[in-house]
mmCIF file of the N, C-alpha and C atoms, coordinates in Angstrom:
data_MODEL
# 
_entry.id   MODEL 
# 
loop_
_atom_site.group_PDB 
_atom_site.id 
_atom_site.type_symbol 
_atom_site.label_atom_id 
_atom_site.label_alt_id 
_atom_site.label_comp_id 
_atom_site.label_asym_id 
_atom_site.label_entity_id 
_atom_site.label_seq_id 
_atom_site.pdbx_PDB_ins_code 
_atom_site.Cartn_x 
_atom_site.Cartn_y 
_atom_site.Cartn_z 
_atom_site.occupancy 
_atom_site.B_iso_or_equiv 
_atom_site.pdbx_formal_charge 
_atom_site.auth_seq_id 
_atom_site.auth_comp_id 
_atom_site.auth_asym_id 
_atom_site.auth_atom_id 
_atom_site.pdbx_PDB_model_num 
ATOM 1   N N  . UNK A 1 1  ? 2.038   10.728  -72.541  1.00 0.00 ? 1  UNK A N  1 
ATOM 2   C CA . UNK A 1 1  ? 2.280   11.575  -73.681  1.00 0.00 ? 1  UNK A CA 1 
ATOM 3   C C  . UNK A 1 1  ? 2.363   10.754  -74.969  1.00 0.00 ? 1  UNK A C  1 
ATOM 4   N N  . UNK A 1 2  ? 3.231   9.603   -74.695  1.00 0.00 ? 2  UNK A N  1 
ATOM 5   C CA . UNK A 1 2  ? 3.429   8.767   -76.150  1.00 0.00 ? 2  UNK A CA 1 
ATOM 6   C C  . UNK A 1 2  ? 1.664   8.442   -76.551  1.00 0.00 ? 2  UNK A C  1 
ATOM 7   N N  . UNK A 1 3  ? 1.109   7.749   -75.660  1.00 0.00 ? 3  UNK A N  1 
ATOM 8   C CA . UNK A 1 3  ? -0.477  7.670   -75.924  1.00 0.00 ? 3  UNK A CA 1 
ATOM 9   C C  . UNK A 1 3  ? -1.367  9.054   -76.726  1.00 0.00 ? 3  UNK A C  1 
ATOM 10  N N  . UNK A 1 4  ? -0.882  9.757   -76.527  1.00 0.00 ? 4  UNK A N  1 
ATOM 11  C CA . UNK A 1 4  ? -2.008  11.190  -76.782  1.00 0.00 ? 4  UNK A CA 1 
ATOM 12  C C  . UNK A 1 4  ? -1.738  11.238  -78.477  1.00 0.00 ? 4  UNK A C  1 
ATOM 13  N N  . UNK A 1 5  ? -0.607  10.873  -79.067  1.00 0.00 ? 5  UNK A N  1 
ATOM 14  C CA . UNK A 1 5  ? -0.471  10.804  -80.721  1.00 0.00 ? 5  UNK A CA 1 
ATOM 15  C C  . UNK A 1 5  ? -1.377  9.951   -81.379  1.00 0.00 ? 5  UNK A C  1 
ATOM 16  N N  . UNK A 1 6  ? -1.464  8.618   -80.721  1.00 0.00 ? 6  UNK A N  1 
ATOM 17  C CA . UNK A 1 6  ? -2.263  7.927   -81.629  1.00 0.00 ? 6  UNK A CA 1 
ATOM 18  C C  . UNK A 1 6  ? -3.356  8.086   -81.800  1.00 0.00 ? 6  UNK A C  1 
ATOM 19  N N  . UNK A 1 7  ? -3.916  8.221   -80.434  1.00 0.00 ? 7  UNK A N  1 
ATOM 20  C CA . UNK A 1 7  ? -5.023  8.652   -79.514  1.00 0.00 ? 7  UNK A CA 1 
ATOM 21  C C  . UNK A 1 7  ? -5.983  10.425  -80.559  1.00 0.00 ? 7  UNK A C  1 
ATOM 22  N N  . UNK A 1 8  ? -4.606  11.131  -80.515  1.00 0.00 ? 8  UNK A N  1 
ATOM 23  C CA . UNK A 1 8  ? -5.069  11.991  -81.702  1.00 0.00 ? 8  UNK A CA 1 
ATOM 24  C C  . UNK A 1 8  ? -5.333  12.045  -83.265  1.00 0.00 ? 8  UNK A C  1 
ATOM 25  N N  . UNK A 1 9  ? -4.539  10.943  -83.688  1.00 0.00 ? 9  UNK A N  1 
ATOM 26  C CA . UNK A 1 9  ? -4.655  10.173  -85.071  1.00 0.00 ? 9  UNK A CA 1 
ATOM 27  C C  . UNK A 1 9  ? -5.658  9.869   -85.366  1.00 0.00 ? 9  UNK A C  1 
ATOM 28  N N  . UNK A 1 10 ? -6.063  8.650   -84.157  1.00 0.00 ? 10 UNK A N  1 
ATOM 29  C CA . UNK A 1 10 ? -7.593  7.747   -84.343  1.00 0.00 ? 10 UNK A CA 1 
ATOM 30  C C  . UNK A 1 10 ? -8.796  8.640   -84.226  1.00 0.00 ? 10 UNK A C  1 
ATOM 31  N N  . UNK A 1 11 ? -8.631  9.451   -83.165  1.00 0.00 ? 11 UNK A N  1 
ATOM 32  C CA . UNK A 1 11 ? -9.921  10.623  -82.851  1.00 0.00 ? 11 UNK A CA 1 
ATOM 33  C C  . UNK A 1 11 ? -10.304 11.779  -83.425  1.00 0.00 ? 11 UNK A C  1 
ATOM 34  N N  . UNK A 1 12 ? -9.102  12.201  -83.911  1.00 0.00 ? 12 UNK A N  1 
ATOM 35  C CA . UNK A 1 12 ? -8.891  13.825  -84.644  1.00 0.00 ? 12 UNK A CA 1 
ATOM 36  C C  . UNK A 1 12 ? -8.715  13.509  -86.458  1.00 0.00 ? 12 UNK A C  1 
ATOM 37  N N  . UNK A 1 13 ? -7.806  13.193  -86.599  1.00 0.00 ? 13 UNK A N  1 
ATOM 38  C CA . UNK A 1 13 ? -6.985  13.043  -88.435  1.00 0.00 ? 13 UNK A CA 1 
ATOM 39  C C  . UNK A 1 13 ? -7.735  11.997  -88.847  1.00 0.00 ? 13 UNK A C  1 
ATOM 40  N N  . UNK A 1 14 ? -7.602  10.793  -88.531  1.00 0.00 ? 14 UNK A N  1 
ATOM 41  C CA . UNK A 1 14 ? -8.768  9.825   -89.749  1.00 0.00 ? 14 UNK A CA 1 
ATOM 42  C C  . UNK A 1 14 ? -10.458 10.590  -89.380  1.00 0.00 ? 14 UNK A C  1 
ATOM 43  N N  . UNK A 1 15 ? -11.283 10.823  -88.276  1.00 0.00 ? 15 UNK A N  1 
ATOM 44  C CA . UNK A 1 15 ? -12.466 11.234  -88.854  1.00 0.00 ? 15 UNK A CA 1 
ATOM 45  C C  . UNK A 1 15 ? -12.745 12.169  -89.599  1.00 0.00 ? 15 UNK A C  1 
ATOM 46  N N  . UNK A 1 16 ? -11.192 13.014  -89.503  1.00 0.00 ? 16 UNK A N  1 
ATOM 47  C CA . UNK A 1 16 ? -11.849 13.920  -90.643  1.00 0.00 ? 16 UNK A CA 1 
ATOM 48  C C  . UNK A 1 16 ? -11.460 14.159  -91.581  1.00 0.00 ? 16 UNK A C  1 
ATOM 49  N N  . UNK A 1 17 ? -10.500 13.161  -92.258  1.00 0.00 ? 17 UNK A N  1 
ATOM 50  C CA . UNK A 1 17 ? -10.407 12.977  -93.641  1.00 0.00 ? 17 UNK A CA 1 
ATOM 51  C C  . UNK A 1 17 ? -11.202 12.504  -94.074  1.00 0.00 ? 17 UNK A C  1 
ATOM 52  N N  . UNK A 1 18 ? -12.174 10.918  -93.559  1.00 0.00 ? 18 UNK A N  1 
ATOM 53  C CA . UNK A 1 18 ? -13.038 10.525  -94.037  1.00 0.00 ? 18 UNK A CA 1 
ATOM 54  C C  . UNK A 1 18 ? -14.210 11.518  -93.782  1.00 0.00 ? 18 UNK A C  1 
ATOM 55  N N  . UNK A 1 19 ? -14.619 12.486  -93.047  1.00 0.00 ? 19 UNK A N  1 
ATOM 56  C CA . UNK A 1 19 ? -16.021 13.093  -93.330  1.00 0.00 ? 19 UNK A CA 1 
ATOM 57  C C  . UNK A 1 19 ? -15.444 13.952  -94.654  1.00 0.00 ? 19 UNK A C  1 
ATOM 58  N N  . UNK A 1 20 ? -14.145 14.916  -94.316  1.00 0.00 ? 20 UNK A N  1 
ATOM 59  C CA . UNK A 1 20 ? -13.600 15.531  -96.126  1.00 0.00 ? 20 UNK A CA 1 
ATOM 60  C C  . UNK A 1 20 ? -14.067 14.588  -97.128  1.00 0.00 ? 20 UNK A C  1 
ATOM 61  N N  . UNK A 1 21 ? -13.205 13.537  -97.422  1.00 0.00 ? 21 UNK A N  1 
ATOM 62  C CA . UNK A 1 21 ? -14.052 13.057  -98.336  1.00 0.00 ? 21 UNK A CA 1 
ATOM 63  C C  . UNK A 1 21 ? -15.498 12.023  -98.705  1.00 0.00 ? 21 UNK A C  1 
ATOM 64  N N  . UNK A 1 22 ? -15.859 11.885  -97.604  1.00 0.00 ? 22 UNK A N  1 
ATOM 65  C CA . UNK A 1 22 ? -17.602 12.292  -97.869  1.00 0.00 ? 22 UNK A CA 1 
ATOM 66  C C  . UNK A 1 22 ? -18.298 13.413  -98.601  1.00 0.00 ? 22 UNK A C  1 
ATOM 67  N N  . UNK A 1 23 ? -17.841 14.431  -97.750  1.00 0.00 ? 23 UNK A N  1 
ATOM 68  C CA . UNK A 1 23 ? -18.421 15.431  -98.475  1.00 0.00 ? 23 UNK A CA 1 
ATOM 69  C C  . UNK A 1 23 ? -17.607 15.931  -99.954  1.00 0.00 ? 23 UNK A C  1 
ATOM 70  N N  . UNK A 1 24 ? -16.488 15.463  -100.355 1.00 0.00 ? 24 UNK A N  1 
ATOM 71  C CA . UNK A 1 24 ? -16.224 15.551  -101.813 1.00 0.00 ? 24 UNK A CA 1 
ATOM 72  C C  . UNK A 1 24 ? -17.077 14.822  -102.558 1.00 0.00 ? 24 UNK A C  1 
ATOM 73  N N  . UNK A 1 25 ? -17.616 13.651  -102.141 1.00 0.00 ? 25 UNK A N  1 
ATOM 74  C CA . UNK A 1 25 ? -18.250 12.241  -103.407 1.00 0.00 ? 25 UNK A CA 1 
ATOM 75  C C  . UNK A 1 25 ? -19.788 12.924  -103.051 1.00 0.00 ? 25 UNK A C  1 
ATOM 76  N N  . UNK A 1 26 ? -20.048 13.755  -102.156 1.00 0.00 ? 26 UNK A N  1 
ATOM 77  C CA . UNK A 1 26 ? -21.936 13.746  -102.330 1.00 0.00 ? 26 UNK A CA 1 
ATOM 78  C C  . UNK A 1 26 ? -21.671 15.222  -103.068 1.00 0.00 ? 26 UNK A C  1 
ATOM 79  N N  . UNK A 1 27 ? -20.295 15.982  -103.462 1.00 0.00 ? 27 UNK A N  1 
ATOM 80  C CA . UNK A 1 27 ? -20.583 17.103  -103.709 1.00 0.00 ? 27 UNK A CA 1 
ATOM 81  C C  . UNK A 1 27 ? -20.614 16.603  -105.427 1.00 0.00 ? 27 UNK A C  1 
ATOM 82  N N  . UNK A 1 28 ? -20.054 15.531  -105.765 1.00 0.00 ? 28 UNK A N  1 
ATOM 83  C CA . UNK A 1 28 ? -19.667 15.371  -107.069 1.00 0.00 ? 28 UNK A CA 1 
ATOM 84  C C  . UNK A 1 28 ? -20.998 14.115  -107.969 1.00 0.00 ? 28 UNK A C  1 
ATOM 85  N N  . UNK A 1 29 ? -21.933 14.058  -106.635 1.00 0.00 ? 29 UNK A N  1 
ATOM 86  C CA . UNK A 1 29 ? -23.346 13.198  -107.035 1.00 0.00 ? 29 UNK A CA 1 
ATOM 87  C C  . UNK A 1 29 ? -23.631 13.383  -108.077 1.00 0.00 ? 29 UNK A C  1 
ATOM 88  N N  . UNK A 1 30 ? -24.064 14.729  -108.532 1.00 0.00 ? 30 UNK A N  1 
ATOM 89  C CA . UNK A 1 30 ? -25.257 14.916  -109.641 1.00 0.00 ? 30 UNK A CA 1 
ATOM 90  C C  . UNK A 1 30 ? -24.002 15.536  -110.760 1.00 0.00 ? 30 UNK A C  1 
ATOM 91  N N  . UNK A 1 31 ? -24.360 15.874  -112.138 1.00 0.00 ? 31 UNK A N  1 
ATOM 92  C CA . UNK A 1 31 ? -23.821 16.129  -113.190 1.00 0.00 ? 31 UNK A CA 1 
ATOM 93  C C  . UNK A 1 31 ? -23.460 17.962  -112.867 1.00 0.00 ? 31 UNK A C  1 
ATOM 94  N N  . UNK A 1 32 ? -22.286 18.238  -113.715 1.00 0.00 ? 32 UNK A N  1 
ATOM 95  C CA . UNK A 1 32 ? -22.308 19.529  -113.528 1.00 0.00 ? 32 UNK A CA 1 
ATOM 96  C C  . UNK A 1 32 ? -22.449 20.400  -114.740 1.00 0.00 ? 32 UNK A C  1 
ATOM 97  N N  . UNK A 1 33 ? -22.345 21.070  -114.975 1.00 0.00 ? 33 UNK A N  1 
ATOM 98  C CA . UNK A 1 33 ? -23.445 22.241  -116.044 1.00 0.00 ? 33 UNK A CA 1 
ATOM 99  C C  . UNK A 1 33 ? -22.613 20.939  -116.998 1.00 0.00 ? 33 UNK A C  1 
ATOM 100 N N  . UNK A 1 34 ? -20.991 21.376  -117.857 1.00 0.00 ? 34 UNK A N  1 
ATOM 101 C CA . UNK A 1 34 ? -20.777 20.566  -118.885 1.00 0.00 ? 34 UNK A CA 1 
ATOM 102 C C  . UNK A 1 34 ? -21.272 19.319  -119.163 1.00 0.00 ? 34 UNK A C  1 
ATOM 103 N N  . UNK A 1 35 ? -21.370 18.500  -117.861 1.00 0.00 ? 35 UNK A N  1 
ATOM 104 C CA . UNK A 1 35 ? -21.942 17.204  -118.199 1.00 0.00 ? 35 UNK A CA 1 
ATOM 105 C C  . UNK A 1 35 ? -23.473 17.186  -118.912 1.00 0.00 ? 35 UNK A C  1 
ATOM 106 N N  . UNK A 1 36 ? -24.252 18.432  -118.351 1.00 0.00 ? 36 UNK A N  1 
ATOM 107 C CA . UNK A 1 36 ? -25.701 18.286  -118.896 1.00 0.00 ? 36 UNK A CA 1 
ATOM 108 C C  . UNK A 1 36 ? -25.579 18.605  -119.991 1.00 0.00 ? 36 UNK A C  1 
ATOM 109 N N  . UNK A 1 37 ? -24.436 20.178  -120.921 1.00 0.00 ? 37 UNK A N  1 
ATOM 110 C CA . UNK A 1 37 ? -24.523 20.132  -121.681 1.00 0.00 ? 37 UNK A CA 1 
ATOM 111 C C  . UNK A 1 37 ? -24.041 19.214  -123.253 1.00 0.00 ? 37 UNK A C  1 
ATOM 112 N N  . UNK A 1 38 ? -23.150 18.413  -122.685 1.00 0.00 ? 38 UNK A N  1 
ATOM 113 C CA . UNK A 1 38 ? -22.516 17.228  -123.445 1.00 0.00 ? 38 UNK A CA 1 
ATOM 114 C C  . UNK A 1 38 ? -23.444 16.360  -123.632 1.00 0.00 ? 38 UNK A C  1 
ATOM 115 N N  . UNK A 1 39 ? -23.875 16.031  -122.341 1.00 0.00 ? 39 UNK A N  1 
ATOM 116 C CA . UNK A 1 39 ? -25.569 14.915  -122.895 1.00 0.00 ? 39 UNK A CA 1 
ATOM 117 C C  . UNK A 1 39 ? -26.365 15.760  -123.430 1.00 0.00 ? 39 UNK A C  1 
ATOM 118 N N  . UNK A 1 40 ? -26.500 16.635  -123.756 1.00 0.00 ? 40 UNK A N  1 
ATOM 119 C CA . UNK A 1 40 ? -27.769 17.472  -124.644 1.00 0.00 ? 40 UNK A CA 1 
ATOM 120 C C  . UNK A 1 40 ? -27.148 17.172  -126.044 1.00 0.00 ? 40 UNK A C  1 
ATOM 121 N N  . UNK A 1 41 ? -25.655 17.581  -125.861 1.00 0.00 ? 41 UNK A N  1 
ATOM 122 C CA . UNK A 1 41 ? -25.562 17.280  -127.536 1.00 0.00 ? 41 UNK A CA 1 
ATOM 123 C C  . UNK A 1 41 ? -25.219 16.141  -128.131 1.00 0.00 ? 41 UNK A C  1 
ATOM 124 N N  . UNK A 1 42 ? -24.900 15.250  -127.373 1.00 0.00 ? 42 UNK A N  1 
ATOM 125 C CA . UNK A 1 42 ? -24.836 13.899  -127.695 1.00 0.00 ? 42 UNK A CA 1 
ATOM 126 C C  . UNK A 1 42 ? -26.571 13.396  -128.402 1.00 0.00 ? 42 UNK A C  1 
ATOM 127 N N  . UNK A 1 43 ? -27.670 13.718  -127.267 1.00 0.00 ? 43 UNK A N  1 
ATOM 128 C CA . UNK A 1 43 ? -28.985 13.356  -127.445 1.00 0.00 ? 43 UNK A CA 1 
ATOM 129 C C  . UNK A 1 43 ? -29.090 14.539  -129.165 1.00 0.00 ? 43 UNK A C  1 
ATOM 130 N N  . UNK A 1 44 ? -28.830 15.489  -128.943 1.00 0.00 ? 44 UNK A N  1 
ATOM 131 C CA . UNK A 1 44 ? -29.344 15.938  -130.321 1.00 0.00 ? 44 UNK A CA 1 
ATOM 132 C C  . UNK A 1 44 ? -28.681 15.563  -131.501 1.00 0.00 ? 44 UNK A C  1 
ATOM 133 N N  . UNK A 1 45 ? -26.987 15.380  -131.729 1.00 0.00 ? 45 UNK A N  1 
ATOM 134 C CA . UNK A 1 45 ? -26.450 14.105  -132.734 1.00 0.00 ? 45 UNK A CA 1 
ATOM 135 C C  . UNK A 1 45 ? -27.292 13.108  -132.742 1.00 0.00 ? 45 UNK A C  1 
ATOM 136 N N  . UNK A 1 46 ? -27.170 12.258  -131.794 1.00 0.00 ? 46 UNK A N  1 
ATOM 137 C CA . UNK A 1 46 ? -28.172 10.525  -132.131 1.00 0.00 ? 46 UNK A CA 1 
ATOM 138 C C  . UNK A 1 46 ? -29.324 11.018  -132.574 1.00 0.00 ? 46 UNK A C  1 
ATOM 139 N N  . UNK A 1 47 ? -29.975 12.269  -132.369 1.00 0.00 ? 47 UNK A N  1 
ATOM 140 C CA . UNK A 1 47 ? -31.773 12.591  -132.857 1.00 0.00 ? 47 UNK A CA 1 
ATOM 141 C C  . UNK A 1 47 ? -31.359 12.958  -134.360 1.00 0.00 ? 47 UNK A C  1 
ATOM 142 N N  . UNK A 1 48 ? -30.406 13.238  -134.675 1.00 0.00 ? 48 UNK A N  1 
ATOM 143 C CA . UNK A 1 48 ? -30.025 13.605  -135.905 1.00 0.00 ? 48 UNK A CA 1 
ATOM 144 C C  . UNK A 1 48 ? -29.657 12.570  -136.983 1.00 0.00 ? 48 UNK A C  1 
ATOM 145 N N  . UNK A 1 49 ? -28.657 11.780  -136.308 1.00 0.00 ? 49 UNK A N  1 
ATOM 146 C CA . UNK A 1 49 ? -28.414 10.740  -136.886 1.00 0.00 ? 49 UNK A CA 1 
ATOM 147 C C  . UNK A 1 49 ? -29.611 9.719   -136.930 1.00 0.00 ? 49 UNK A C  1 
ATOM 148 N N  . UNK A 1 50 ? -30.473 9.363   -136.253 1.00 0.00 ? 50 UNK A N  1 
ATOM 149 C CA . UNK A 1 50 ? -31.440 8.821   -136.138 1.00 0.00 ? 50 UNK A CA 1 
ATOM 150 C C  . UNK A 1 50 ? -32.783 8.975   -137.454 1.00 0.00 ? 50 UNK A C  1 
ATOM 151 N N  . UNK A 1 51 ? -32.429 10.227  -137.538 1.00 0.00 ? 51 UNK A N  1 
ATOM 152 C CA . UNK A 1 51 ? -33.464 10.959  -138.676 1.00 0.00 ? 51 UNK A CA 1 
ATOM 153 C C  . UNK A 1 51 ? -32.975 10.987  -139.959 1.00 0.00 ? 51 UNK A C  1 
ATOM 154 N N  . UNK A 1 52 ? -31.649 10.948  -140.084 1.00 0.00 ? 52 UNK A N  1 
ATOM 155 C CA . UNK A 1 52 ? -30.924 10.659  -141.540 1.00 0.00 ? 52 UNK A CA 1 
ATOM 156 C C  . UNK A 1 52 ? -31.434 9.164   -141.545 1.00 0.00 ? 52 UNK A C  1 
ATOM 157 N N  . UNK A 1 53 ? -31.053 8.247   -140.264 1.00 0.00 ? 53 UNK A N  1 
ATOM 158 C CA . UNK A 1 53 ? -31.157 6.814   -141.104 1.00 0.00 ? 53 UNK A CA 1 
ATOM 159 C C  . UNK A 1 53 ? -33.218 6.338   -141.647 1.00 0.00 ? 53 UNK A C  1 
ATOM 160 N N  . UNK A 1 54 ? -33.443 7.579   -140.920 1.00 0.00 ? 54 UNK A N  1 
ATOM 161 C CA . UNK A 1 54 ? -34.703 6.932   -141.743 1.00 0.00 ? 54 UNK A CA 1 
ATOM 162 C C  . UNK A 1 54 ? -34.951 7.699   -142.663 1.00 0.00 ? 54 UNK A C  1 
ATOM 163 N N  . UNK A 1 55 ? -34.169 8.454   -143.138 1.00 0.00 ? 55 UNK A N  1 
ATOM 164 C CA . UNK A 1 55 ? -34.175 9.219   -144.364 1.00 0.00 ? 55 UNK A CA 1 
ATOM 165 C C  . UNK A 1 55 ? -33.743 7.966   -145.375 1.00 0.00 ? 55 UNK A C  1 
ATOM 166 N N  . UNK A 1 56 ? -32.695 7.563   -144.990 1.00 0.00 ? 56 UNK A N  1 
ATOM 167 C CA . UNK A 1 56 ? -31.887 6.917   -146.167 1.00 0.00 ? 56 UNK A CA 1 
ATOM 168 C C  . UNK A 1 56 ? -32.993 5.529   -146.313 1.00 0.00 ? 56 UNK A C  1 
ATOM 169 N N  . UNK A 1 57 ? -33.619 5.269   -145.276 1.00 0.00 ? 57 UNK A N  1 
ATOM 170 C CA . UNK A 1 57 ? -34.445 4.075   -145.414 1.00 0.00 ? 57 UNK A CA 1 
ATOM 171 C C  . UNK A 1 57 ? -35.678 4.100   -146.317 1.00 0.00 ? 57 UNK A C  1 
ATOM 172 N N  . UNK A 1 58 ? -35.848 5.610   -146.053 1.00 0.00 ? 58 UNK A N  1 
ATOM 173 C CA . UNK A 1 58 ? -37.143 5.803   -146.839 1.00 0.00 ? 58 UNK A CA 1 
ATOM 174 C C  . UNK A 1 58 ? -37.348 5.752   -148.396 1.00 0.00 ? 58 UNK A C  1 
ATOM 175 N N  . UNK A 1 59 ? -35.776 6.607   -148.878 1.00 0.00 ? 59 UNK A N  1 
ATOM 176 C CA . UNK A 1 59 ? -35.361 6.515   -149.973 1.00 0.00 ? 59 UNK A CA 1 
ATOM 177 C C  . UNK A 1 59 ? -35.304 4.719   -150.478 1.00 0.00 ? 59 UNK A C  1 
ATOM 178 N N  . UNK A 1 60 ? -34.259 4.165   -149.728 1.00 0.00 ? 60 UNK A N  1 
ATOM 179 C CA . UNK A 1 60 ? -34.503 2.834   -150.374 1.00 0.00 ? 60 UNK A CA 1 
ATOM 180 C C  . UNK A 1 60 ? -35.629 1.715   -150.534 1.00 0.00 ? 60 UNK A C  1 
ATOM 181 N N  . UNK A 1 61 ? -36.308 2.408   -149.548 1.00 0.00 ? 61 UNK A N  1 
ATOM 182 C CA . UNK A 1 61 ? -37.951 1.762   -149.702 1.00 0.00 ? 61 UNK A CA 1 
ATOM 183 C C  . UNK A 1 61 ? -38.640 2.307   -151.024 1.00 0.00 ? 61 UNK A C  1 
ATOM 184 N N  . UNK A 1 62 ? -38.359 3.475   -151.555 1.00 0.00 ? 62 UNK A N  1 
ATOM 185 C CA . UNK A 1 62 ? -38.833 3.970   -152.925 1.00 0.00 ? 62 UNK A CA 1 
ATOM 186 C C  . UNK A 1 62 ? -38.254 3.371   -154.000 1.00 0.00 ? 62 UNK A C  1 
ATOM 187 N N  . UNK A 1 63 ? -36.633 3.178   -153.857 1.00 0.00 ? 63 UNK A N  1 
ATOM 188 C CA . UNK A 1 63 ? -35.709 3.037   -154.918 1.00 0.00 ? 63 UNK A CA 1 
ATOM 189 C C  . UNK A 1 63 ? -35.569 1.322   -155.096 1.00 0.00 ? 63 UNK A C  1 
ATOM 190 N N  . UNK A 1 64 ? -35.787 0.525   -154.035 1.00 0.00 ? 64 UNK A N  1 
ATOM 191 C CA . UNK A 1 64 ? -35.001 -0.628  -154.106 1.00 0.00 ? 64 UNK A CA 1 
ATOM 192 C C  . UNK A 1 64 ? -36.108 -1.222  -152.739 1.00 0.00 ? 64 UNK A C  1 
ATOM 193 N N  . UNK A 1 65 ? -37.319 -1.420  -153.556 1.00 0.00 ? 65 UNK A N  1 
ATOM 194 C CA . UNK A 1 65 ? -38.350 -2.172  -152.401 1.00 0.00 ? 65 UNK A CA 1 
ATOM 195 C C  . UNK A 1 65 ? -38.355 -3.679  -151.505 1.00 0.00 ? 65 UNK A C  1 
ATOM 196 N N  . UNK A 1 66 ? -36.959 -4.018  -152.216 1.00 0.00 ? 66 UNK A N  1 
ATOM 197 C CA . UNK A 1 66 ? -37.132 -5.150  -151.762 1.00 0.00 ? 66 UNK A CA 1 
ATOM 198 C C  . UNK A 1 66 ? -35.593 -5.585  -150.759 1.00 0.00 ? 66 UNK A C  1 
ATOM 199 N N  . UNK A 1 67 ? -35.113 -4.449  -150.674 1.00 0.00 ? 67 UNK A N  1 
ATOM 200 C CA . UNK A 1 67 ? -33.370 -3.999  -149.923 1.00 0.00 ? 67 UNK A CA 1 
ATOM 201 C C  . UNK A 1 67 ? -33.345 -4.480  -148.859 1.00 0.00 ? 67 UNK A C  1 
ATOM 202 N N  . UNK A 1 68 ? -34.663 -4.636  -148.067 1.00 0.00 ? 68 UNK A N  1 
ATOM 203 C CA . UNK A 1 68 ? -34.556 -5.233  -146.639 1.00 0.00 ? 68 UNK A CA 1 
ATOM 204 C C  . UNK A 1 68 ? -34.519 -6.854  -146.428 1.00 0.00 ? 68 UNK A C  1 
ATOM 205 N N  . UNK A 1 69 ? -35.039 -7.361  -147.374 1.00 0.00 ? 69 UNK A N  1 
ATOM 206 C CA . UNK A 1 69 ? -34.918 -9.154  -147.234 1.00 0.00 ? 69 UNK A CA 1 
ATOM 207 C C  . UNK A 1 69 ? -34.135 -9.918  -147.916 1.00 0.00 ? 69 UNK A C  1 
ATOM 208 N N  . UNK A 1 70 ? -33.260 -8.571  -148.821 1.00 0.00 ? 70 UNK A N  1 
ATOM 209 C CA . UNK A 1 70 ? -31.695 -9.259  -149.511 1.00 0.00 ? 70 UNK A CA 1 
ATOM 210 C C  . UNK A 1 70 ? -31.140 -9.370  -148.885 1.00 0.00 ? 70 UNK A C  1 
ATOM 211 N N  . UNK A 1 71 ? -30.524 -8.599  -147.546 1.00 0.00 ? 71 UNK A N  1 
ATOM 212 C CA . UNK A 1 71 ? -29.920 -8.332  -146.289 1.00 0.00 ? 71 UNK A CA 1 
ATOM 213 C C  . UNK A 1 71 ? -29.963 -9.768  -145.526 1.00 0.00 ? 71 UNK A C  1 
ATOM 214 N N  . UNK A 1 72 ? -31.212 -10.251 -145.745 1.00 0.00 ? 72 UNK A N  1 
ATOM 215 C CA . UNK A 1 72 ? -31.267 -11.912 -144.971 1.00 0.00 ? 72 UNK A CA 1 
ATOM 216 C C  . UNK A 1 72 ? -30.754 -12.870 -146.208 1.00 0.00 ? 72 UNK A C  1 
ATOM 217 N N  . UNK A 1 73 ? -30.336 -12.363 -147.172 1.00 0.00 ? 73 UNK A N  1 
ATOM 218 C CA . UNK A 1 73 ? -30.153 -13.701 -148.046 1.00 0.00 ? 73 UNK A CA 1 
ATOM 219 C C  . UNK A 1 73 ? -28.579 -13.645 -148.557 1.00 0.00 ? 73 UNK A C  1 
ATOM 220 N N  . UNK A 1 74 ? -27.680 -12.801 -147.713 1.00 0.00 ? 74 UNK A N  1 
ATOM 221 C CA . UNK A 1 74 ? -26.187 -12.893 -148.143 1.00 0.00 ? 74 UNK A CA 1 
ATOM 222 C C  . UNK A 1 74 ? -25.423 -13.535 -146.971 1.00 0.00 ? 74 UNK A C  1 
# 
Protein backbone atom coordinates (compact mmCIF):
# COMPACT_ATOMS: atom_id res chain seq x y z
CA UNK A 1 0.00 0.00 0.00
CA UNK A 2 2.79 2.51 1.11
CA UNK A 3 4.26 1.73 -2.60
CA UNK A 4 0.95 2.48 -4.59
CA UNK A 5 1.36 6.58 -3.55
CA UNK A 6 4.44 7.15 -5.13
CA UNK A 7 3.90 4.70 -7.65
CA UNK A 8 0.68 6.97 -8.34
CA UNK A 9 2.60 10.30 -8.18
CA UNK A 10 5.27 9.11 -10.72
CA UNK A 11 2.58 7.41 -13.13
CA UNK A 12 -0.62 9.42 -12.68
CA UNK A 13 0.13 13.41 -11.22
CA UNK A 14 3.57 14.37 -12.81
CA UNK A 15 2.50 13.03 -16.48
CA UNK A 16 -0.15 14.97 -16.39
CA UNK A 17 0.77 18.10 -15.26
CA UNK A 18 3.49 18.07 -17.65
CA UNK A 19 1.21 17.04 -20.77
CA UNK A 20 -1.33 20.21 -19.01
CA UNK A 21 1.27 22.26 -19.48
CA UNK A 22 2.37 21.30 -22.84
CA UNK A 23 -0.64 21.89 -24.06
CA UNK A 24 -0.84 25.49 -22.34
CA UNK A 25 2.73 26.70 -24.19
CA UNK A 26 1.56 25.18 -27.85
CA UNK A 27 -1.85 26.83 -27.05
CA UNK A 28 -0.08 30.23 -26.40
CA UNK A 29 2.45 29.63 -29.79
CA UNK A 30 1.05 32.01 -32.20
CA UNK A 31 -0.14 35.75 -31.38
CA UNK A 32 -3.66 36.40 -30.29
CA UNK A 33 -6.12 38.82 -32.03
CA UNK A 34 -4.60 41.94 -29.59
CA UNK A 35 -1.17 41.00 -30.29
CA UNK A 36 -1.84 41.22 -34.20
CA UNK A 37 -3.67 44.19 -33.60
CA UNK A 38 -0.91 46.12 -31.55
CA UNK A 39 1.68 45.09 -34.24
CA UNK A 40 -0.57 46.61 -36.91
CA UNK A 41 -0.47 49.76 -35.09
CA UNK A 42 2.82 49.92 -34.04
CA UNK A 43 3.77 49.09 -38.04
CA UNK A 44 1.37 51.97 -39.04
CA UNK A 45 3.01 54.70 -36.31
CA UNK A 46 6.71 53.76 -37.55
CA UNK A 47 5.05 54.05 -41.41
CA UNK A 48 4.01 57.34 -40.20
CA UNK A 49 6.73 58.44 -38.43
CA UNK A 50 8.91 57.23 -41.11
CA UNK A 51 7.11 59.54 -43.67
CA UNK A 52 7.27 62.71 -41.51
CA UNK A 53 11.10 62.13 -41.27
CA UNK A 54 11.37 62.29 -44.86
CA UNK A 55 9.16 65.02 -44.93
CA UNK A 56 11.30 67.05 -42.66
CA UNK A 57 14.35 65.87 -44.79
CA UNK A 58 12.96 66.97 -47.82
CA UNK A 59 12.22 70.34 -46.54
CA UNK A 60 15.80 70.74 -45.36
CA UNK A 61 17.19 69.58 -48.56
CA UNK A 62 15.23 72.72 -50.08
CA UNK A 63 15.93 75.08 -47.16
CA UNK A 64 19.46 74.26 -45.97
CA UNK A 65 21.26 72.07 -48.89
CA UNK A 66 24.07 71.51 -47.29
CA UNK A 67 22.46 70.23 -43.46
CA UNK A 68 23.66 66.78 -44.07
CA UNK A 69 27.62 67.20 -44.09
CA UNK A 70 27.50 69.89 -41.20
CA UNK A 71 26.26 66.97 -39.13
CA UNK A 72 29.89 65.37 -39.90
CA UNK A 73 31.70 68.51 -39.02
CA UNK A 74 30.50 69.17 -35.21
Amino acid sequence: MEALVPMGILFVILPWILFHYITKWKEMKGFTPEDEATLTDLRKSAERLEDRLRTVERILDSEVPDWRSRHHDL
